[in-house]
C-alpha positions in Angstrom: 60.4 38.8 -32.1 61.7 42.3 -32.1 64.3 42.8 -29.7 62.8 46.0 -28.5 59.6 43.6 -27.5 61.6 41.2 -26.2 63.3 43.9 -23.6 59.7 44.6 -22.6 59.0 41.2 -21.3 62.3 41.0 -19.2 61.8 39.0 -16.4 61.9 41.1 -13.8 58.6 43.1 -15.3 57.3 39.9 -15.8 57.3 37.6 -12.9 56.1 40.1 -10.2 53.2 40.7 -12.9 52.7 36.8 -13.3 52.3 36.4 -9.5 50.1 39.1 -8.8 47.9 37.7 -11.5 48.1 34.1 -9.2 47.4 36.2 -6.6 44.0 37.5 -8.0 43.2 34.2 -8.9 43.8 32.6 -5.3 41.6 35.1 -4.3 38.4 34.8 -6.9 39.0 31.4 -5.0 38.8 31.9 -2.0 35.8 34.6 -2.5 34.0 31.8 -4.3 34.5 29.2 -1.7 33.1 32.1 1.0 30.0 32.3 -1.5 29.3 28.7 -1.9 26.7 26.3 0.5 28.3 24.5 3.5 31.4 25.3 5.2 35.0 24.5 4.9 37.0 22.3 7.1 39.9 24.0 7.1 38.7 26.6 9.6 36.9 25.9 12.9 34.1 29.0 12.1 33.2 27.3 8.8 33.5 24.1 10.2 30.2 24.6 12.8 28.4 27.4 11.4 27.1 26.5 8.4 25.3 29.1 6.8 26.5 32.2 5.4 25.9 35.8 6.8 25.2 35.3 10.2 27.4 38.2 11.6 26.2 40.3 8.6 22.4 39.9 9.3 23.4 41.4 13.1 23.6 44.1 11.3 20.4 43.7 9.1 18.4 43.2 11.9 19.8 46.1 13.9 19.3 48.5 11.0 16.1 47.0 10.2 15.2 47.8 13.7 16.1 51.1 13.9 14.1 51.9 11.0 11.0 50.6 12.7 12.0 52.4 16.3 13.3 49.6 18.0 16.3 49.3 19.6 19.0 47.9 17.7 20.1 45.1 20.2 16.8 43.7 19.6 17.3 40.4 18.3 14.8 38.0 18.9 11.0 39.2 19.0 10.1 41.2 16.3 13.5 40.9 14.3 13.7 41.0 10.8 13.3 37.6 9.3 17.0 36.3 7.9 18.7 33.2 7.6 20.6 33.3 10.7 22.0 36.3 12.8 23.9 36.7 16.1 23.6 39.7 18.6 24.5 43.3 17.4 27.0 44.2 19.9 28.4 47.4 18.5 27.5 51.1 18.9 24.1 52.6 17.6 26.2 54.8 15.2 27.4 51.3 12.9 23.3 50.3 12.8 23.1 53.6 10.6 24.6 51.4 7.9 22.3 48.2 8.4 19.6 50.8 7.8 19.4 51.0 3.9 20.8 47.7 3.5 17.3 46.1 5.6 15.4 48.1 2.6 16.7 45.0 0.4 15.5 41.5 1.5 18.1 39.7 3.3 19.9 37.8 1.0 19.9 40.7 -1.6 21.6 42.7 1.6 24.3 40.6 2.3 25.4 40.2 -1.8 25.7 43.6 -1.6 28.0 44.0 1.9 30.3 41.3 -0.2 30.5 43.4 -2.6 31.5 46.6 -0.8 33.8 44.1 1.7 35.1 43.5 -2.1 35.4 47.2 -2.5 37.1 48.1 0.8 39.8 44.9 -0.2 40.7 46.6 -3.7 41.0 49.9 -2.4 43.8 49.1 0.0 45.4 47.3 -2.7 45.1 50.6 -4.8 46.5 52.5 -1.2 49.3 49.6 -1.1 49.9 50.9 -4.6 50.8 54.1 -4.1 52.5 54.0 -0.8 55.0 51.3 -2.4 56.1 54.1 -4.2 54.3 52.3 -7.1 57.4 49.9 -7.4 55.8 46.5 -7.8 58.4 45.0 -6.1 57.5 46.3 -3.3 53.3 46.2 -4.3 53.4 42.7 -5.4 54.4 40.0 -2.2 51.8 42.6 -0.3 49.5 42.8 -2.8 49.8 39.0 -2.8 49.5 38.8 1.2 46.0 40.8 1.1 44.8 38.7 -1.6 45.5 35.4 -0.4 44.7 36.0 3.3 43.0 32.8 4.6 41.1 34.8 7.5 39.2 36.9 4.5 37.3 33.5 3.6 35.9 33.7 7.0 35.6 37.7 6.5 33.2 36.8 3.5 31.4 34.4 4.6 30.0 35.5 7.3 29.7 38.9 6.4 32.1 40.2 8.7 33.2 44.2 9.5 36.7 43.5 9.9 38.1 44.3 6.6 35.9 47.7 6.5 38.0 48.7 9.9 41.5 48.0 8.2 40.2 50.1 5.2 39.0 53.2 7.5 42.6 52.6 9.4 44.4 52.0 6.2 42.8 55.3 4.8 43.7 57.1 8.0 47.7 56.3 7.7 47.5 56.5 4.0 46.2 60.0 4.3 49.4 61.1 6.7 52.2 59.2 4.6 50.4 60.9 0.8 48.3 63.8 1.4 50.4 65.5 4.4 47.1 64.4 7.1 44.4 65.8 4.1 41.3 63.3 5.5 42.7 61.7 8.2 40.8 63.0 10.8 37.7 61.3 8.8 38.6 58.1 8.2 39.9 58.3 11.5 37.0 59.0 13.2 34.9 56.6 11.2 37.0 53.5 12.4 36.4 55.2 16.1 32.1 55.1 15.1 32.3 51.7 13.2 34.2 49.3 15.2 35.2 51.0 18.6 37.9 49.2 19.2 40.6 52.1 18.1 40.0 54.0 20.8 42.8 52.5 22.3 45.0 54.4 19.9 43.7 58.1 21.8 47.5 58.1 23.7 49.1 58.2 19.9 46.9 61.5 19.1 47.0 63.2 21.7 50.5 63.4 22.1 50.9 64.1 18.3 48.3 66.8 18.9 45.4 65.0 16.4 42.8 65.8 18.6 39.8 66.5 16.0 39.2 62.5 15.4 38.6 62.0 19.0 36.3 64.9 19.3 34.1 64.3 16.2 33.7 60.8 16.8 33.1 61.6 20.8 30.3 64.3 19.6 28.5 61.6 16.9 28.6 58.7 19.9 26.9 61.2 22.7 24.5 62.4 20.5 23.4 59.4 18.5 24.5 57.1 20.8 23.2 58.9 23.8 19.9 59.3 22.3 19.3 55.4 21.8 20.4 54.6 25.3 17.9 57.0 26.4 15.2 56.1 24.1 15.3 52.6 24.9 15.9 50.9 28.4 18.5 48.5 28.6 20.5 49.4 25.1 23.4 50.7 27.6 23.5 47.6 29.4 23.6 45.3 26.0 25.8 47.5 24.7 28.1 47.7 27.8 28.3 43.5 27.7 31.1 44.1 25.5 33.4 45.1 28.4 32.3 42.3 30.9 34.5 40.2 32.2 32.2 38.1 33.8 32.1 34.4 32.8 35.2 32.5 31.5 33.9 29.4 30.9 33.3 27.8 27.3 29.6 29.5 27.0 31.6 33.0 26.9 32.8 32.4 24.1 36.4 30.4 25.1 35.7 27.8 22.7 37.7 26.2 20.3 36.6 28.8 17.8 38.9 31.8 20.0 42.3 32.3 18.8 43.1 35.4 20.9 46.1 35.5 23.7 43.6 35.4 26.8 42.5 32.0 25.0 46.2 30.7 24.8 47.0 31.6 28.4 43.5 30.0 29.4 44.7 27.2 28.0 48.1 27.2 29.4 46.6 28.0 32.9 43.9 25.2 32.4 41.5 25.4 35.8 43.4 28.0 37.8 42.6 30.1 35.0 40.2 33.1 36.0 39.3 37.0 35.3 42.3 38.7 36.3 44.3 37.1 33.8 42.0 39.2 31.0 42.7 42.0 33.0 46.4 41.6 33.4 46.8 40.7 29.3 45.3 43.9 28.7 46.6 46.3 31.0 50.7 44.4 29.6 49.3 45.4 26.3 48.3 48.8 26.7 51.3 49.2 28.5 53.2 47.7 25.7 51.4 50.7 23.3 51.9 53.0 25.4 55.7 52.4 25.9 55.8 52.2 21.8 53.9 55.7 21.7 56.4 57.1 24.3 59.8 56.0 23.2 61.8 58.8 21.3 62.5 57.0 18.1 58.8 55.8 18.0 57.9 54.9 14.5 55.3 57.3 12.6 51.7 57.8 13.7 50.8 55.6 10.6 52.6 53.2 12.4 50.9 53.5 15.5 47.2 53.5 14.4 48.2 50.1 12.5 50.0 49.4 15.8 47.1 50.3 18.2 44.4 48.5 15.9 46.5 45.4 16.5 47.6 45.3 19.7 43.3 45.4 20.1 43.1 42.4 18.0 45.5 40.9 20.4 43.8 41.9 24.4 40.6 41.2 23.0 39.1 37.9 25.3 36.7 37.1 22.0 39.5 37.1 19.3 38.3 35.1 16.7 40.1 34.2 12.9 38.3 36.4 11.3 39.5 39.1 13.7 43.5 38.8 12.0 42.4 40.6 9.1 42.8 43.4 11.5 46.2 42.7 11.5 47.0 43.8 7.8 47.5 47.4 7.7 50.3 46.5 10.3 51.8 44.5 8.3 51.6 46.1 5.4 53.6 49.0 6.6 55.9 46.6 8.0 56.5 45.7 4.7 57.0 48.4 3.5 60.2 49.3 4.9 61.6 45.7 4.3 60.6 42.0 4.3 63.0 39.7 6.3 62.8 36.4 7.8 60.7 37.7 10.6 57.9 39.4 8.8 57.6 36.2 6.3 57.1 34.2 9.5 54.7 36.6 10.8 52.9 36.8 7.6 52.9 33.3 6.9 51.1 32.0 10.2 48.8 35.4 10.3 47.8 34.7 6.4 47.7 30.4 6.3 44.9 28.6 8.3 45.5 27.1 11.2 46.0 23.5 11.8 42.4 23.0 12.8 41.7 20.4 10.0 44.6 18.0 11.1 43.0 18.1 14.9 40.0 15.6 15.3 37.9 14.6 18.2 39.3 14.9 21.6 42.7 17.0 21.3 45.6 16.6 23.3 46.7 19.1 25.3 49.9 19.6 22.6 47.1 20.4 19.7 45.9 22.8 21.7 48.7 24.6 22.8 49.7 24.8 18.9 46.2 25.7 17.8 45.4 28.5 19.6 49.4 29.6 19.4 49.2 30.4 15.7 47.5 33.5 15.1 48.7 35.3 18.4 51.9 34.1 17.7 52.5 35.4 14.3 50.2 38.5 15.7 52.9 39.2 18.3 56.3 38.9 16.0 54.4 41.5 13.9 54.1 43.7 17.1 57.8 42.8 17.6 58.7 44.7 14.9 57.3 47.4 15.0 57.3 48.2 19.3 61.3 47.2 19.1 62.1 48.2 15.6 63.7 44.9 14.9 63.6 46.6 11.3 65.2 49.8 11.6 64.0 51.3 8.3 60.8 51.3 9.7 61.7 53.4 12.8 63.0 56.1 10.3 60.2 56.2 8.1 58.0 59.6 8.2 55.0 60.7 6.7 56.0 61.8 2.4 54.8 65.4 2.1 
């Protein structure tokens, strides 16, 4: 072999090229598995919902409705016909996408969402890319962590919008560490339109002054919004179910199946536990943001939208494991500046399944505890980092011009 060949395959070029190539394979894998009739034991989901698509064909039926005048929280008379679908429970403005995908019959539509889920994935890895400074050893163990992140399973197999919300926040911090802000305020405001649930990062903007998001994706909710609401009696009230607190009992949705923190402290609390306990988790974790938005040596506003998006996944009463792929453009930039024991630990119980398949019949009260302590727990050492700059690279990084 000539030597100068040889040089090209040292081993440091090598091995980070071998394991991303794992990587892709893991995930084919996994995407596969998502794909495939019946459901996997290894996550509780899978385990009792059988079919595939059912959040997906929420959204089928919602933009199926719209196209027909009907209100898109319509879900039971006069639906489209599909496999299986829950409720729609997000705004009016997300349905617009469910519109040309209910042209396609329903198992043709949710192929096709896969796919673009399958899009969304290899463009953050593309994003990771670049803002590694494309250095793969820096790209590769995160490269590795998007690919072979167990909650994306549950992502494609039930046709979740998850991974489309850590693309448009992904995008949005992307756009202020590459392109100097060029496109944030869109991707921005599309994560505001889709998903809702980064609202909660308005104190981050308007103290850095990035009002435009908030007001485009304000103006798109009042007008399309408000015009459904009007249009059709009792949207507003469907719609506005989201924020009720009403009900903690296992029919709203504190079932085995909820891996959020107001599901671990329920069941620490066991019977005495009761609404104001939602109410005091979120207003510690707002609080929490807002401290991590105030503090002088803050970390970057890319930081903080990953921040915000996370610290939703974490109030959230119905947190399920699908929910943690939320978690990724946190971690990502976490990883970024530096990969220590702490982020591995975060990683590893945010990316691995929980131990739902060792936990049979009646659990004991230690299962439990355990089970529903994974994903918040690794959730909160991620949040660790980056609220008390545990890493300090990470508090000095700014946006690359």
């Amino acid at each position: 072999m000539p030597e100068s060949l040889f040089k090209s395959l040292r081993v440091g070029k090598v091995i980070p090229l071998a394991l991303l190539l794992v990587a892709f394979a893991g995930h084919i894998i996994i995407l596969r598995a998502a794909l495939q009739d019946g459901g996997s034991p290894l996550f509780y989901d899978s385990d009792v919902i059988k079919d595939k698509g059912c959040d997906f064909y929420a959204l089928y039926v919602a933009g199926d409705n719209l196209r027909k005048g009907r209100s898109v929280y319509e879900y039971e008379s006069h639906s489209a016909k599909t496999p299986c679908h829950f409720s729609f429970r997000y705004l009016p403005t997300a349905a617009l996408i469910g519109a040309p995908l209910s042209i396609l019959p329903p198992k043709a539509a949710y192929v096709a969402w896969v796919a673009g889920l399958e899009f969304c994935l290899l463009t953050c890895l593309m994003l990771v890319w670049f803002l590694a400074g494309r250095k793969m050893s820096a790209f590769v163990p995160l490269a590795a962590l998007w690919l072979l992140y167990t909650p994306m399973y549950l992502e494609f197999r039930m046709g979740q919008f998850n991974l489309a919300q850590a693309f448009f926040v992904l995008m949005a911090a992307a756009s202020l560490r590459l392109l100097s802000g060029r496109g944030f305020a869109t991707w921005m405001a599309a994560s505001f339109i889709w998903k809702h649930n980064t609202i909660i990062a308005a104190p981050s903007l308007i103290r850095r002054k990035k009002h435009s998001p908030l007001i485009v994706a304000a103006v798109l909710i009042a007008v399309l919004g408000g015009w459904h609401f009007v249009k059709f009696p009792g949207s507003l009230q469907a719609f506005s179910e989201n924020f009720s607190l009403q009900g903690t009992g296992a029919t709203h949705g504190f079932t085995r199946g909820n891996l959020g923190l107001c599901m671990f402290v329920k069941v620490l609390a066991q019977k005495h536990f009761a609404p104001y306990f939602i109410y005091a988790i979120y207003g510690f974790v707002f609080a929490l943001g807002l401290a991590a938005t105030q503090r002088k040596k803050s970390p970057d506003l890319a930081v903080q939208l990953c921040l915000w998006l996370a610290l939703a996944v974490l109030a959230y009463k119905h947190t399920w494991e699908h929910h943690y792929v939320m978690a990724l453009p946190l971690l990502t930039l976490i990883g970024l500046s530096g990969r220590g024991i702490f982020f591995w630990i975060a990683a590893a119980l945010l990316a691995l399944p929980t131990p739902y398949y060792f936990f049979r019949g009646d659990w004991m009260f230690n299962e439990m505890l355990i089970y529903h302590a994974w994903k918040p727990a690794g959730l909160m050492i991620a949040i660790a980092l980056a609220v008390f700059g545990s890493n300090k690279k990470l508090l000095k990084q700014k946006a690359v011009k």
